[in-house]
C-alpha positions as CSV (number, residue, x, y, z in Angstrom):
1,X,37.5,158.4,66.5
2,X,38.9,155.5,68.4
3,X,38.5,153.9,71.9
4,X,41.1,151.8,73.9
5,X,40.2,148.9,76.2
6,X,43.1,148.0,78.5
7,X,43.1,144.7,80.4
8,X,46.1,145.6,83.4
9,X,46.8,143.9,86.4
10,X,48.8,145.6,89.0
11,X,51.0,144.1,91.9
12,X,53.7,141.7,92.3
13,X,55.1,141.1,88.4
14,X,57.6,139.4,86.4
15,X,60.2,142.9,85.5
16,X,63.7,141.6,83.3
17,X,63.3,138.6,85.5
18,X,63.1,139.7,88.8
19,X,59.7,139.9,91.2
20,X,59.1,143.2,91.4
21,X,55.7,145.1,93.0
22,X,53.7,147.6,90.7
23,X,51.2,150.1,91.5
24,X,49.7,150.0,87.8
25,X,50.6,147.3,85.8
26,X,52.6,147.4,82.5
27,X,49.9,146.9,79.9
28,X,47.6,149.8,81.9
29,X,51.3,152.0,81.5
30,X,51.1,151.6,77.9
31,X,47.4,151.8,77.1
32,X,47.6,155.1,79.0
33,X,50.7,156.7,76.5
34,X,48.8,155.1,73.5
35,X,45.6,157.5,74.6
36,X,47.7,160.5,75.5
37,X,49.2,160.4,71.8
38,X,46.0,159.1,70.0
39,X,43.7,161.3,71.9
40,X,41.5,158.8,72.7
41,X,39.3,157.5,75.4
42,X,40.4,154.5,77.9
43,X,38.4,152.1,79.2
44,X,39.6,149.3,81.7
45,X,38.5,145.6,81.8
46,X,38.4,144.8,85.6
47,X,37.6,141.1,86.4
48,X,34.6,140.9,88.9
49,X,36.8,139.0,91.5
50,X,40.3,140.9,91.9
51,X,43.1,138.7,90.4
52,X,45.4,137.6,93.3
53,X,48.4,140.0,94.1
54,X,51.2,137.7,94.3
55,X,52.9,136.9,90.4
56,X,53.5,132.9,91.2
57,X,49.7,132.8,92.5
58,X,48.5,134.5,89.6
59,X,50.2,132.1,87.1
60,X,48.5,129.1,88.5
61,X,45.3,131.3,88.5
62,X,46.2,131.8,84.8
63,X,47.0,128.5,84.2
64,X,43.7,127.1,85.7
65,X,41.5,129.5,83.8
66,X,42.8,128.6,80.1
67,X,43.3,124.8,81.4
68,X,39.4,124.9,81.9
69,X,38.8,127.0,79.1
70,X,37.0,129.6,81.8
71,X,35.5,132.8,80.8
72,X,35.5,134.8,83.6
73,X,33.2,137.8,84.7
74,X,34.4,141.0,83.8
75,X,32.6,144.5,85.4
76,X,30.8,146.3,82.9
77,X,32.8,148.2,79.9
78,X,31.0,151.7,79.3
79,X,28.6,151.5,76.2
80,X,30.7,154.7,75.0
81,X,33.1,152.2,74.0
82,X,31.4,150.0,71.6
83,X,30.2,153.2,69.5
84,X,33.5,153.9,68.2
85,X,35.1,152.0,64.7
86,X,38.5,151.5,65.8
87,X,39.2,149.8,68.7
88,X,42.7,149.2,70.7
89,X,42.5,146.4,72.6
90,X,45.8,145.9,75.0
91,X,46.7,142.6,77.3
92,X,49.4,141.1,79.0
93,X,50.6,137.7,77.1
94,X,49.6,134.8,79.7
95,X,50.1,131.8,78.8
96,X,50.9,132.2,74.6
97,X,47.6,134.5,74.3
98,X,45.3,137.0,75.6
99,X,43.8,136.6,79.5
100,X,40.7,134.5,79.8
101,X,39.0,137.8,80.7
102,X,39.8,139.2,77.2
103,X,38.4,136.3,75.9
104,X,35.0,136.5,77.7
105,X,34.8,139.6,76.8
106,X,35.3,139.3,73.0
107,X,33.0,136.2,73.5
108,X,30.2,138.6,74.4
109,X,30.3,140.9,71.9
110,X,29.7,141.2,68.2
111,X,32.8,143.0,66.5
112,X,31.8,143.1,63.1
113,X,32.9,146.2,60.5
114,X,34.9,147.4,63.8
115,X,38.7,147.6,62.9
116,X,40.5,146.4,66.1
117,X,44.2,146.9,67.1
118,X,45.4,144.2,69.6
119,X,48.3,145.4,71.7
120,X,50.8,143.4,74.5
121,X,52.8,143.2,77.1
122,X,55.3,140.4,77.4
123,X,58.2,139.2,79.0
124,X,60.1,137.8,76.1
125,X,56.9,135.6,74.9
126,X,55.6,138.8,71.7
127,X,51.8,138.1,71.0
128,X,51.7,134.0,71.2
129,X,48.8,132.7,69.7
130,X,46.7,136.0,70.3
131,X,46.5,137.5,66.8
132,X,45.3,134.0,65.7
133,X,42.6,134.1,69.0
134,X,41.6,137.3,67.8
135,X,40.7,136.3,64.1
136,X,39.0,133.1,65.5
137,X,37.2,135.5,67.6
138,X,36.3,138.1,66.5
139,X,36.6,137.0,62.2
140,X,34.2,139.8,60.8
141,X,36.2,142.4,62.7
């Protein structure tokens, strides 16, 4: 069977170009169709300290984090997860790749033999560099 980790973040967003607020964001809106049609668990990467709401103060936040090459705390992902072969792994594009937070978490965890399917949302940007990320990451996955 598979699992899907989703790393979302709600409130005010970039929609066709225009601020708009969400009460789930667009990557969580997906994950949650992609486990209603695989059949599949979903799990949530939630960032110890709450992203900031507004979109132009979570760019800079963005911004800062890959600037510094951060890896920020993430609460814990159920061990359920890491049992199963296939993995979906979904993320907004910030920045040309995957959050910061993805990266920490890929960071602290060994992947190897699991098949993993990365998945994005985007506003006009695709996957960026993240397929590459991913390989560098995670290279025996």
């Amino acid at each position: 069977m598979a699992a899907i980790l989703v790393c979302s973040r709600a409130g005010e967003n970039l929609i066709e170009g225009q601020l708009k607020k969400l009460g789930i964001g667009n990557t969580q809106i997906l994950a949650e169709k992609l486990s209603e049609q695989l059949q599949c668990p979903l799990y949530t990467l939630d960032p110890v300290e709450p992203y900031p709401e507004s979109y132009r103060a979570m760019v800079e936040h963005a911004k800062k984090e890959k600037a510094a090459n951060d890896f920020p705390r993430y609460q814990t992902v159920p061990s359920a997860f890491f049992k199963e072969r296939i993995l979906f792994v979904g993320f907004p594009n910030w920045w040309g790749s995957y959050p910061r937070i993805v990266a920490s978490f890929l960071k602290d965890h060994h992947f190897d033999g699991k098949i993993i399917f990365p998945f994005c949302t985007h506003e006009g940007s695709g996957f960026g560099n993240s397929l590459e990320d991913f390989k560098k990451t995670c290279p025996e996955a």
